[in-house]
C-alpha positions in Angstrom: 0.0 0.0 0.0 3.3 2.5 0.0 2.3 3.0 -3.3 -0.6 4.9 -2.2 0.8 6.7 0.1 0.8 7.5 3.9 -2.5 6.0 5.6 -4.2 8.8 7.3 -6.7 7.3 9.0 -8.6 3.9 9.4 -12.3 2.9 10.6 -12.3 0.4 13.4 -12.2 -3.6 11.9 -15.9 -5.0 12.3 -17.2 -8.1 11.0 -18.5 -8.4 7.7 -21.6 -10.6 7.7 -23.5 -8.8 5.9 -23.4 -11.1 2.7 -22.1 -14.3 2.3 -21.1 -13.6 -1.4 -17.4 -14.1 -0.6 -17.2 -16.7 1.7 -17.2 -19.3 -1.1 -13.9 -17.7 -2.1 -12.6 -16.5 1.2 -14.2 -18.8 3.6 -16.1 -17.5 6.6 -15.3 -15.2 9.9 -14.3 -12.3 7.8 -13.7 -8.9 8.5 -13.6 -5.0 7.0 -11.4 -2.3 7.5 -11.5 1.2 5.4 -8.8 3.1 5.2 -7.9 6.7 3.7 -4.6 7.9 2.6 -3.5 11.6 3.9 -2.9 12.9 0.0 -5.7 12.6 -2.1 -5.3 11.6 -5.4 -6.5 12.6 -8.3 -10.5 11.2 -9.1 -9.2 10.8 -12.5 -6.8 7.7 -11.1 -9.6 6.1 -9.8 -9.4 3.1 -13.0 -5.8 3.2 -12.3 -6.3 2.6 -8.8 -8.7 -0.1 -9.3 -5.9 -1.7 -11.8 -2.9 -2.0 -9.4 -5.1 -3.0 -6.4 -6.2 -5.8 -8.6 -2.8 -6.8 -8.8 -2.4 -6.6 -5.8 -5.1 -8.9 -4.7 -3.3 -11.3 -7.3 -0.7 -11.0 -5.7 -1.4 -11.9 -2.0 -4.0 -14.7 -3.2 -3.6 -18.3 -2.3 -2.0 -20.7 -4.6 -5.5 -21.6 -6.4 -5.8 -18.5 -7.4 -8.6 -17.7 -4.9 -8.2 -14.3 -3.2 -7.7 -13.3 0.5 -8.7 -9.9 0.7 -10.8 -7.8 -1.3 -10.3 -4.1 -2.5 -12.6 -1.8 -3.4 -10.9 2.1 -3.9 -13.1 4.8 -3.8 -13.0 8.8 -3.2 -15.0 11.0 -1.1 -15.5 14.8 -2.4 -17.6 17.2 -0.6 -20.9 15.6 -2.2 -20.0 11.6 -2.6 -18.3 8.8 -2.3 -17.8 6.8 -5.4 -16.2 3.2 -5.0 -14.6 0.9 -8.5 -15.5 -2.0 -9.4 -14.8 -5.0 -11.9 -18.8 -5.5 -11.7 -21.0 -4.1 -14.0 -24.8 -2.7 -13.8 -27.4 -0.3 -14.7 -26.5 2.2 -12.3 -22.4 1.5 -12.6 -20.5 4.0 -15.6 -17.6 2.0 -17.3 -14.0 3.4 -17.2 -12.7 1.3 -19.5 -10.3 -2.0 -18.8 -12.9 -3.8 -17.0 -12.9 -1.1 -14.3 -16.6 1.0 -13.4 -17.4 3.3 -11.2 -20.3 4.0 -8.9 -21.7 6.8 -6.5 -22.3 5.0 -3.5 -23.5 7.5 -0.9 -24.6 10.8 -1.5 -24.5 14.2 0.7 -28.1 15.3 1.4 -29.9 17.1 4.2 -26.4 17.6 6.3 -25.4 13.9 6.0 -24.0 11.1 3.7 -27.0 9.1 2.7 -26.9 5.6 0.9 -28.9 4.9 -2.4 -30.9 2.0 -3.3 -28.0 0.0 -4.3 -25.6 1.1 -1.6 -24.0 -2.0 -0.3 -25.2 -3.2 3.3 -21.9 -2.2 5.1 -21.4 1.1 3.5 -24.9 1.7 5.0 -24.0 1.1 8.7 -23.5 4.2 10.8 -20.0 3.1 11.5 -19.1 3.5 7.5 -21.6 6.6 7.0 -19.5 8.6 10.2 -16.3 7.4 8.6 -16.8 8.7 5.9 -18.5 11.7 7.0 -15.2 12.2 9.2 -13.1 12.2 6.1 -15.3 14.8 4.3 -14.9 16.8 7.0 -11.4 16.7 6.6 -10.9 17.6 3.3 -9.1 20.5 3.4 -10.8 23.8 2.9 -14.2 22.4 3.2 -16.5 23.5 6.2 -18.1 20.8 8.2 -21.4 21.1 7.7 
């Protein structure tokens, strides 16, 4: 992750049970973490991002092939928090290389708010203050 940069901050590690879509890759009792690096890069990199992250899960996988972690990259600006992804779907805009993006919460009425296909964990009030913590501090912008 030096590649990234410094890590500025990181949520608390929770469980993740709130699918069991990867467990058949994974296995069970898993966990989620985000984390934010101190300089933001450029929205632009996102597909870039997305790209050396999935090498990077290639990389740490087990000998089948089958991965051990999962990463999703995102940004938060002022008004959202987008999130890449190798899945495509109606609401997702391709980047190109196999790489989309999609707006996964939204800033309305003072707060980050989830849409109707905001995953379950990014809907938790642990990720929504997270995130809401790291809008805060993006520098210049008042904390609403």
């Amino acid at each position: 992750m030096d590649e990234f940069g410094e890590i500025d901050s990181r949520s608390a590690t929770i469980p993740f049970n709130f699918t069991r879509y990867y467990e058949k890759e994974m296995g069970g009792d898993l966990w989620r973490r985000w984390v934010a690096f101190k300089e933001p890069l450029p929205e632009e990199a996102i597909k870039t991002i997305k790209l050396k992250v999935i090498q990077l899960e290639t990389n740490l996988a087990r000998p089948d092939g089958s991965r051990t972690v999962n990463l999703d990259p995102g940004y938060v600006t002022p008004s959202k928090l987008v999130l890449a992804t190798r899945k495509d779907y109606s609401h997702r805009v391709y980047l190109g290389e196999g790489v989309f993006a999609e707006v996964t919460l939204i800033r309305k009425g003072g707060r980050f708010n989830p849409l109707d296909w905001t995953y379950p964990d990014y809907r938790t009030d642990h990720a929504l203050r997270f995130f809401e913590e790291l809008r805060i501090g993006l520098k210049g912008q008042p904390s609403k």
